[in-house]
N, C-alpha and C positions, 0 to 999 in steps of 0.2 A: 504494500500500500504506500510506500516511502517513494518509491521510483515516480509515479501517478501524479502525485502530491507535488513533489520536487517539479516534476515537468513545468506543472501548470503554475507553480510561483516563478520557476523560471521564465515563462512567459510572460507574465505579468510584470515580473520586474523588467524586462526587457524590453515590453512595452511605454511603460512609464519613463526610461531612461531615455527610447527615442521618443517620444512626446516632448520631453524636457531641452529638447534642443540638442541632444550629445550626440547624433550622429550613429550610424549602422555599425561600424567596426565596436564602437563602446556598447551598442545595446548587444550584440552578439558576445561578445566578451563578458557583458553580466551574465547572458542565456546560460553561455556551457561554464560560466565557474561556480553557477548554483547545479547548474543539472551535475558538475563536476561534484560536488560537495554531498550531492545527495548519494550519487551512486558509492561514494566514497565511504559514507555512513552506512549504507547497504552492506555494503563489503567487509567493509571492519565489522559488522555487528556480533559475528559468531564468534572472533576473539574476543569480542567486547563480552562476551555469556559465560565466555569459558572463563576468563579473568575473574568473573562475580564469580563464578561456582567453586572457583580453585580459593579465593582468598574466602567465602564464606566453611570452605571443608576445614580450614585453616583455624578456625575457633576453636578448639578442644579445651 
């Protein structure tokens, strides 16, 4: 659901930056370094489970 999500604020920010006057190179630039961000998050997240699960085994 992260990916979906990420797209469409990707869009939206990169709408609002060309609205603002900044130009096609800066509104694509915001596109893919949020879509970049998300899919980034995607990716790390099963490290990010196994980290929680290793430091909670870690409590004894």
């Amino acid at each position: 659901m992260l990916i979906p999500v990420t797209l469409f604020v990707a869009a939206a920010l990169a709408v609002f930056s060309y609205s603002q006057g900044q130009g096609g190179p800066v509104a694509g630039l915001v596109f893919f370094g949020v879509l970049f961000v998300g899919v980034l998050i995607h990716v790390c997240d099963p490290l990010i489970q196994k980290g929680k699960a290793l430091r909670a085994g870690s409590k004894d």
